[in-house]
N, C-alpha and C positions, 0 to 999 in steps of 0.2 A: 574287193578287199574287206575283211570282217577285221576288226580287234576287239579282244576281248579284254574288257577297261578291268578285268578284276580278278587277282587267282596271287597265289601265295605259293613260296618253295618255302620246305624247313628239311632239315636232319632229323634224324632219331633223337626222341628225346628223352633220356632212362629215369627222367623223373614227373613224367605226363603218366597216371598210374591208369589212365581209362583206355578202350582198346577198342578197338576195330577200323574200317574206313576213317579214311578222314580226321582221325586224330594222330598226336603227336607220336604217339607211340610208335609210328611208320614215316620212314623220310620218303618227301614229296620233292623229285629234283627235275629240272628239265628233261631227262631224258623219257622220263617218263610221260610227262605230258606232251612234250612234241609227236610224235605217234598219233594221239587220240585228236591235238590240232588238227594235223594230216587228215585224219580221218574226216573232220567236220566243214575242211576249206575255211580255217581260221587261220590268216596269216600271220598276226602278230598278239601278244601280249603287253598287258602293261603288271608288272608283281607290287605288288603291294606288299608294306612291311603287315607282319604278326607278332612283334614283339618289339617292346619299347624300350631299343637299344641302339645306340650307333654303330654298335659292331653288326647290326642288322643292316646296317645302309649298308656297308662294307661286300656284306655278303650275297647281297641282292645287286649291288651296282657289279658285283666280278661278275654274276651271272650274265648282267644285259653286254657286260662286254664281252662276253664268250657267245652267246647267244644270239644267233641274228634274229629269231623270233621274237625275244623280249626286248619290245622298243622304250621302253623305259622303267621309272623305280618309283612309286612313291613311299617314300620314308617317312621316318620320324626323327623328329627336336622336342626336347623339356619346352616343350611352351612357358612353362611356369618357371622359366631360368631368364634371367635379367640378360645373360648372353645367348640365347635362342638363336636372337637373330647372326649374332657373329658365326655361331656355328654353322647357320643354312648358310652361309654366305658362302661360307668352305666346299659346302655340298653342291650349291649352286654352279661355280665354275664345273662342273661335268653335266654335260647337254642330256646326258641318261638319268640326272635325278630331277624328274619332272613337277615333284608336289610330295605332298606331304600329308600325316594322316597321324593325329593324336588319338590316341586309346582313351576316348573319353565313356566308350560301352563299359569299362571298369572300373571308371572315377565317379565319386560324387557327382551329380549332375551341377552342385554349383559351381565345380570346380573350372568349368568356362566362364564366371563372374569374377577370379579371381584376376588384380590389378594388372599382375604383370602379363597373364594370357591374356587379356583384352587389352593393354598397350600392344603386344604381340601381334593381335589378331588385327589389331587398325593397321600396324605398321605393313605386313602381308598386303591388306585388302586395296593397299595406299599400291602397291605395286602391281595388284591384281596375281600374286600368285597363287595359283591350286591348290585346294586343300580337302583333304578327304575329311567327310564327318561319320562316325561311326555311330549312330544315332540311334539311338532305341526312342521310344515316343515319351519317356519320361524329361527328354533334352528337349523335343522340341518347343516348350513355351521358351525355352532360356536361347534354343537359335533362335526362336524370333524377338527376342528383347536385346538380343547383339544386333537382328538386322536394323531394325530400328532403330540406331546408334551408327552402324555401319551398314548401310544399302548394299554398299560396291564391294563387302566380299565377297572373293571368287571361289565359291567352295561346292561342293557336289555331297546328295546324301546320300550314303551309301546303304543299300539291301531295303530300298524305299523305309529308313526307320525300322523296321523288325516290327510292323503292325503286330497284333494278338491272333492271327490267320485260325492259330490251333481254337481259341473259342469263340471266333465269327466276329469279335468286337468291332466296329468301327470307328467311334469315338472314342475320345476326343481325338484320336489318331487324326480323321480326316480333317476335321475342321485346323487344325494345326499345320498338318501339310500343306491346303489350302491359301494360308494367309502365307507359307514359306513362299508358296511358287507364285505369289506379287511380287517377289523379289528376280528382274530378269538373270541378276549374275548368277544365282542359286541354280542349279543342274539336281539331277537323281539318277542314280543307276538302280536298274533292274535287274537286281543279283541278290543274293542270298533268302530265296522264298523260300526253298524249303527247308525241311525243319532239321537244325543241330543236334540229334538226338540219334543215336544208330538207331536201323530198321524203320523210326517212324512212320507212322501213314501217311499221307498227304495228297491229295486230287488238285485237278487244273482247277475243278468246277471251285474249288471253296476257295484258290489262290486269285479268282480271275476277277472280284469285283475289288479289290484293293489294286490288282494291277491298273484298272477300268479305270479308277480316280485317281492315280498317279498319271495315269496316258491322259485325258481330260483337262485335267492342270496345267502339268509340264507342257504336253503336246509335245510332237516328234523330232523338235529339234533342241529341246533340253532332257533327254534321255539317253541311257548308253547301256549296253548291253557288257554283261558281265554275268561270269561263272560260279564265281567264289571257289574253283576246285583249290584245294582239296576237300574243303571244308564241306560240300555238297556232297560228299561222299558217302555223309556221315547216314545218308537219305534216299540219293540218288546218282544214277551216273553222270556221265558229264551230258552223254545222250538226251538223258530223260531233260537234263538242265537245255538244253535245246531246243528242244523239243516242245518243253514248256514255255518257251520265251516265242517261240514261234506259232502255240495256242493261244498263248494270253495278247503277244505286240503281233510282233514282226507282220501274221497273217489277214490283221483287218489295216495295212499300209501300202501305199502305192511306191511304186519302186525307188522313187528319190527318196522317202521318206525312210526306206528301209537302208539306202545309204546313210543317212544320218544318223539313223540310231547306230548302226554297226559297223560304222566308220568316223564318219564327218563329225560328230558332234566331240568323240573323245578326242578326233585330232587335235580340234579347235578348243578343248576343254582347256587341254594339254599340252599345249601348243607344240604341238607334233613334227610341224612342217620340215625343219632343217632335222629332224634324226631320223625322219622316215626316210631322207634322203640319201643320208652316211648308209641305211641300213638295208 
């Protein structure tokens, strides 16, 4: 059983004016991707939202219930709304909205310091629910000054932080990520390496020591494999995204280990157990 913890549906969108793969300009819907699943022995997905809307949960949650592939949703709440929590609470009664995931790669970085997202964020971590961090490396001194206040949130970083790959930089990326993965509840998916940009270049050889120090850290049972399709389009196929996760992880692991990352860990991220069941 593979899931793939990370991949987005949208429509057309006549006001996204940039164009080719992987952008809005082209609607990304199940039908389309179940096929290329098929192809790779991916059985299920988890969608992640891409816009920070509720009518976005709406439309991700109709899919996982039409969809036996998509075993769940992580959405979004105004974190920065005094009723945040009343609204998950709404979202919560449906076993297919698993976690959640604030667009902070768009927000000021201090905007995780504001009062009511950090009452938010304790009240979450109080209950241990999932939470996507969309993380660029400019966030991570400020998650690690939330963990430090809060240990026991349950949160995963998504596209290992969006290191600087394109000009080899390493620091303070690593050292950063480093002091994150002291924290055991903190997770990382291995998804979004390569680069956002149509056509860009990109090699295994120059993606594989940032993966190196994410596998090293984490180690193989706080890691999950993820596509980012569409978005990887913008670069590579869904293929090559395989392909690479099985040059850089999957290949120096021994076979329980490669359970974990491509199953086990996002079940248990996600607490998957009773909808892998339904589904």
């Amino acid at each position: 059983m593979i899931i793939d913890s990370h991949q987005h549906f949208w429509r057309k969108s006549q006001e996204d004016m940039n164009r080719g793969s992987g952008s809005r300009s082209y609607s990304y819907l199940p039908d389309q991707l179940e096929p290329i699943l098929h192809e790779h022995s991916i059985n299920k997905t988890i969608a992640v939202q891409a816009s920070p809307s509720l009518e976005e949960n709406e439309f991700l949650l109709q899919i996982a219930k039409t969809r036996k592939e998509v075993i769940g949703v992580v959405g979004w709440v105004e974190l920065d709304d005094p009723k945040a929590l009343q609204t998950l609470d709404m979202y919560k009664e449906d076993p297919l909205f698993i976690g959640i995931r604030p667009m902070i790669q768009d927000l000021p970085s201090e905007w995780l310091l504001k009062s009511t997202v950090l009452h938010n964020l304790n009240k979450l971590a109080d209950e241990g629910f999932p939470i996507d961090l969309q993380a660029n490396p400019r966030h991570l001194p400020i998650i690690i000054e939330i963990l430090e206040k809060m240990p026991h949130l349950h949160c995963v970083i998504d596209h290992i932080a969006k290191p600087p790959i394109d000009n080899g930089q390493m620091e303070p990326w690593a050292s950063h990520m480093r002091k994150i993965a002291e924290y055991p509840n903190i997770m990382c998916k291995i998804s979004g390496l390569v680069p956002e940009k149509v056509g860009a270049i990109w090699t295994t050889k120059s993606i594989l020591p940032y993966v190196e120090i994410v596998l090293d850290i984490f180690g193989p049972k706080r890691i999950m494999f993820g596509s980012d399709w569409p978005v990887c389009l913008k670069s590579a196929s869904y293929s090559e995204v395989v392909q690479l996760f099985v040059d850089t992880v999957s290949g120096q692991l021994s076979k329980n280990e490669r359970e974990d990352v491509y199953y086990n860990n996002a079940k248990h991220f996600y607490r998957l157990e009773d909808t892998l069941q339904r589904k």
